[in-house]
Backbone as CSV, one residue per row, in Angstrom:
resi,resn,N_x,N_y,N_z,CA_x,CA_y,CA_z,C_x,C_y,C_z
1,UNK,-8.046,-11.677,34.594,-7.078,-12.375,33.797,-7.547,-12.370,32.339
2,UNK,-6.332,-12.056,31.707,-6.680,-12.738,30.127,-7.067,-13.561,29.123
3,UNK,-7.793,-13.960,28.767,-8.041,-15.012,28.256,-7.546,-14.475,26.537
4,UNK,-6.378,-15.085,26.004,-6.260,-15.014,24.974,-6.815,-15.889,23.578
5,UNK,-7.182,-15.663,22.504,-7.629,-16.653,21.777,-6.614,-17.275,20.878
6,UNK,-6.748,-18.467,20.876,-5.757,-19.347,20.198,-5.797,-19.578,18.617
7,UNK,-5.086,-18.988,17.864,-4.866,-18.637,16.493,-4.641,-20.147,15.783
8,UNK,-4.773,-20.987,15.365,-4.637,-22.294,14.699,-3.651,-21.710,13.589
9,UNK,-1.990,-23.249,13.315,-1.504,-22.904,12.491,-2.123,-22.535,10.742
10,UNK,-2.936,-22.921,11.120,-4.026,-23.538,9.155,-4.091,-21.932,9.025
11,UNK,-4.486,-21.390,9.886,-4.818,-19.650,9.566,-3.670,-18.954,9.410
12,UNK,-2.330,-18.981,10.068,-1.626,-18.124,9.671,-0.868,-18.944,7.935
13,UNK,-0.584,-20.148,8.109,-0.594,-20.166,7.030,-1.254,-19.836,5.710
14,UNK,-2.626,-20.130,5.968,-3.254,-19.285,4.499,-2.759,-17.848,4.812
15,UNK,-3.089,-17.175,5.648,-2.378,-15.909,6.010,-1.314,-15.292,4.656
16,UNK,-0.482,-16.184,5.219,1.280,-15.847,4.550,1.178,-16.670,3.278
17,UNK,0.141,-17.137,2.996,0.087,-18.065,1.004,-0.624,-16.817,0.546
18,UNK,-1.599,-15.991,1.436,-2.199,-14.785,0.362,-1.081,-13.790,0.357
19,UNK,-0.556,-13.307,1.675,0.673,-12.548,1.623,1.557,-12.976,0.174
20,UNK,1.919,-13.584,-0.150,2.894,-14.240,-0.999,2.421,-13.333,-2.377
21,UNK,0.325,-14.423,-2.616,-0.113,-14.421,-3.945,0.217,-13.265,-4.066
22,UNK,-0.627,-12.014,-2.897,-0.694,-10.319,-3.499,0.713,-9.846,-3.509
23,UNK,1.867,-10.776,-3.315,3.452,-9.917,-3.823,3.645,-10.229,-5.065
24,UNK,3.143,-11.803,-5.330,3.750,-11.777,-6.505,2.371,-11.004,-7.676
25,UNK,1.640,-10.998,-7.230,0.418,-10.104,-8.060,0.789,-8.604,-8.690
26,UNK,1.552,-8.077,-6.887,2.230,-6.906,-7.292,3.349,-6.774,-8.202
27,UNK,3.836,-7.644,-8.115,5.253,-7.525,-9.125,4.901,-7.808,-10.611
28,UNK,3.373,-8.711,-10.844,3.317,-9.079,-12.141,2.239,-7.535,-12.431
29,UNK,1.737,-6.965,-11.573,0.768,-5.946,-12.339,2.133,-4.730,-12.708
30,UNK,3.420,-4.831,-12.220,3.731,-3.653,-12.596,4.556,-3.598,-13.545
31,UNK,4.350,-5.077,-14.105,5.041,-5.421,-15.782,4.006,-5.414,-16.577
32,UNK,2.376,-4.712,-16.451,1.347,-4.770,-17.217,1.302,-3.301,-16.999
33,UNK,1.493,-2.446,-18.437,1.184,-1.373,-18.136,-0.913,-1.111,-18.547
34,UNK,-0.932,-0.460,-17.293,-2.167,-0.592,-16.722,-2.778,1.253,-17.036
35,UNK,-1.665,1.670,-17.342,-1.838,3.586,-17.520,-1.952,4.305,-15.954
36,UNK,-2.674,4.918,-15.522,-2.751,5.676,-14.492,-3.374,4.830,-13.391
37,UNK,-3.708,3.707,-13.597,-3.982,2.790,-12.727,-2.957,1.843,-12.038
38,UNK,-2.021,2.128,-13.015,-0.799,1.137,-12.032,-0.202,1.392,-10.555
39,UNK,-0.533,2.621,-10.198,-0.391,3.226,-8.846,-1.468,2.991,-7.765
40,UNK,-2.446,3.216,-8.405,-3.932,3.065,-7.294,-4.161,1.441,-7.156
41,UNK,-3.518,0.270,-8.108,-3.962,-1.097,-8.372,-2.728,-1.588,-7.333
42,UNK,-1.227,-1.084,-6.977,-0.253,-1.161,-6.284,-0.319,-0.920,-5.119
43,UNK,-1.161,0.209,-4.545,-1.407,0.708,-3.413,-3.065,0.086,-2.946
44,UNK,-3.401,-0.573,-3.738,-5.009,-0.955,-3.538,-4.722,-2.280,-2.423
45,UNK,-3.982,-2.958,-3.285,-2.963,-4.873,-3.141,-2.035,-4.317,-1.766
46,UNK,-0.939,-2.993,-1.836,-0.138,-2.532,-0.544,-1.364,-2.517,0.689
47,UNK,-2.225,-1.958,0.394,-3.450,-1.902,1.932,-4.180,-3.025,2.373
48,UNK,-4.334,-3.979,1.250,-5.229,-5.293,1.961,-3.518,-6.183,2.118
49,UNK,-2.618,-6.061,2.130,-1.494,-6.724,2.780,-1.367,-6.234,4.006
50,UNK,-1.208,-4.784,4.343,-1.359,-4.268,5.207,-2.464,-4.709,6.431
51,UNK,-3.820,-5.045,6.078,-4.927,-5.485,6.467,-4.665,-6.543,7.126
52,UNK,-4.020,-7.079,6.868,-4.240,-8.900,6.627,-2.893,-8.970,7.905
53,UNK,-1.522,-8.467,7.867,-0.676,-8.855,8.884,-1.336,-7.837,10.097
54,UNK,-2.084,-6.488,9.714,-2.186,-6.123,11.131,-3.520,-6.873,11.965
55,UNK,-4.168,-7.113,10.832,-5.328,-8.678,11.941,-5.032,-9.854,12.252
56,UNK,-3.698,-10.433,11.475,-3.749,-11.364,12.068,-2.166,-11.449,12.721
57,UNK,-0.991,-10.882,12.049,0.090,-11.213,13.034,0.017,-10.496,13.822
58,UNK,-0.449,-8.916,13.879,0.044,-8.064,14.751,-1.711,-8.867,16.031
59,UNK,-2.339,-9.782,15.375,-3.750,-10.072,16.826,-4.332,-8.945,16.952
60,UNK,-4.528,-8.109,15.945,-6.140,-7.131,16.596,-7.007,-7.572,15.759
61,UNK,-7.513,-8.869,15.163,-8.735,-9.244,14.754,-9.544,-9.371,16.526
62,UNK,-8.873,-9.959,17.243,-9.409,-10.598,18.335,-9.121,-10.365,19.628
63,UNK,-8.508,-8.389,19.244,-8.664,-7.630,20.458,-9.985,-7.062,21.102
64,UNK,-9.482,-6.191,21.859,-10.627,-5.183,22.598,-10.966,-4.119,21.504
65,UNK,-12.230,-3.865,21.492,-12.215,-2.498,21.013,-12.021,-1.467,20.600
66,UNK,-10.845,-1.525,22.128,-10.061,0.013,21.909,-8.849,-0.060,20.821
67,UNK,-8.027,-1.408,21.030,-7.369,-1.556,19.979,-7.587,-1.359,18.593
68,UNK,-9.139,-1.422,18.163,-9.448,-1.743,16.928,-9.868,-0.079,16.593
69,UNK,-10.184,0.890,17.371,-10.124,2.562,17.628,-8.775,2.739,16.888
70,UNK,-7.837,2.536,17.822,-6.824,2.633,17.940,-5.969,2.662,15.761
71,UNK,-6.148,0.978,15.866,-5.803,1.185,14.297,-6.616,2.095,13.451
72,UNK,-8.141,1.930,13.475,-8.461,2.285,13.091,-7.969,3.929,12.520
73,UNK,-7.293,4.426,13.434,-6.940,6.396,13.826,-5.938,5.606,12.661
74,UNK,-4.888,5.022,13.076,-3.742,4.360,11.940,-4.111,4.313,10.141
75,UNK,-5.116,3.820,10.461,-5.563,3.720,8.783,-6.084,5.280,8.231
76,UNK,-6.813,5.881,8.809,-7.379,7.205,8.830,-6.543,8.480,8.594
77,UNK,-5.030,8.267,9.221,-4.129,8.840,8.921,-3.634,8.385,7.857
78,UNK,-3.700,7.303,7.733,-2.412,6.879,6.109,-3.721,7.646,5.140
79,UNK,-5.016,7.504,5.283,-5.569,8.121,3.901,-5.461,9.368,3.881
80,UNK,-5.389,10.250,5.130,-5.352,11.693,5.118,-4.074,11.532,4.224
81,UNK,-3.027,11.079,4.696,-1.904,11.393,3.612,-1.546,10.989,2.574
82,UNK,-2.519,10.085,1.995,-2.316,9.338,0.730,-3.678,10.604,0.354
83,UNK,-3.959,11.101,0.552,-5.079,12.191,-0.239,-4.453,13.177,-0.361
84,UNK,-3.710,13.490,0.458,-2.970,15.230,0.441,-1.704,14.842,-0.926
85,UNK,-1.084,13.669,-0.622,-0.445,13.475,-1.529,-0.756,13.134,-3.155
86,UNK,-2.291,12.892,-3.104,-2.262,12.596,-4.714,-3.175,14.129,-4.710
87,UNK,-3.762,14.698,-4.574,-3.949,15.851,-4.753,-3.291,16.907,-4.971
88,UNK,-1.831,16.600,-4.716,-0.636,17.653,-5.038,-0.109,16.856,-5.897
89,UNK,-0.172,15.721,-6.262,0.252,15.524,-7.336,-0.142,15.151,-8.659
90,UNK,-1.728,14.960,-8.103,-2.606,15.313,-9.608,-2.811,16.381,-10.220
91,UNK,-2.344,17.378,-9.227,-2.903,19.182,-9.768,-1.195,19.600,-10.274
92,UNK,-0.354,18.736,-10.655,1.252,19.635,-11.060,0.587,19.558,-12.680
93,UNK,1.493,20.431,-13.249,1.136,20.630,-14.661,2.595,19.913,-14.797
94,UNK,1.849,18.812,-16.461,3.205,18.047,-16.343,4.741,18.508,-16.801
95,UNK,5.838,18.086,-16.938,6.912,18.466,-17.099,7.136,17.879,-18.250
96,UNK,7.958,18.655,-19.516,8.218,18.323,-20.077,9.454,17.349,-20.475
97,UNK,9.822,16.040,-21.177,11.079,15.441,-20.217,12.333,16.551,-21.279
98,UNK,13.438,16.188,-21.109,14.698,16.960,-20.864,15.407,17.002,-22.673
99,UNK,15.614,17.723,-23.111,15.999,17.594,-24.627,17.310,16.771,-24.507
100,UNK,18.000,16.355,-25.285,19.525,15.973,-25.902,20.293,16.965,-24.945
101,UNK,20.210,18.297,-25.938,21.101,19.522,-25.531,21.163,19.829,-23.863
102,UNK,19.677,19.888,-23.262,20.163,20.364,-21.791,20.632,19.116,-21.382
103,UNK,20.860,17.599,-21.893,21.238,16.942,-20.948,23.276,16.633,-21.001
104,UNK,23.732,17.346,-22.007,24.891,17.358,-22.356,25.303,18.665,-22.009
105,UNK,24.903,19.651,-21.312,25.381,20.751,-21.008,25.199,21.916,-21.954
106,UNK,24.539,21.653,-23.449,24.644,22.227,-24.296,23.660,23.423,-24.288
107,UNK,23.772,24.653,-24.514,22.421,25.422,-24.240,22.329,25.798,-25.553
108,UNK,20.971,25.544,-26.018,20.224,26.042,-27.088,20.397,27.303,-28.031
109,UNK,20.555,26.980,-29.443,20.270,28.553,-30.147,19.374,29.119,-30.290
């Protein structure tokens, strides 16, 4: 039989008061322009939110093992693809933005 462990309300509430702080954190860092950091400081705050509901709402702080394998493969994949993705998009050569003329249909003399 299971013996489950009993989560006290005091914890999920701080829980969901940090949930809150790091939204509204997020929303105030992305009215601070921060330069090339405003993405990695957004996604830094997106992963410890992430952290925080899958230990404590989703209960694998105070699973088995295998569960904690398990996410673990979960997190391991989001970085494989948060790496493939800034690596293709740190290596584009940038674009220049769009003149007047091409944006009115007009083509250049």
């Amino acid at each position: 039989m299971n013996s489950e462990r009993i989560v006290s309300v005091r914890t999920y509430a701080v829980v969901w008061v940090s949930l809150l702080i790091l939204t509204v954190t997020t929303t105030g860092i992305a009215f601070i322009d921060l330069g090339g950091w405003n993405g990695f400081v957004a996604v830094t705050i997106g992963i410890v939110k992430a952290l925080l509901v899958i230990l404590y709402f989703m209960h694998i702080r105070f699973s088995q093992r295998l569960t904690w394998v398990f996410a673990g493969a979960g997190f391991f994949w989001l970085a494989i693809l948060l790496g493939l993705t800034m690596s293709d998009t740190l290596t584009r050569a940038p674009v220049p933005p769009p003149t007047v003329a091409t944006q009115v249909g007009v083509q250049p003399r």
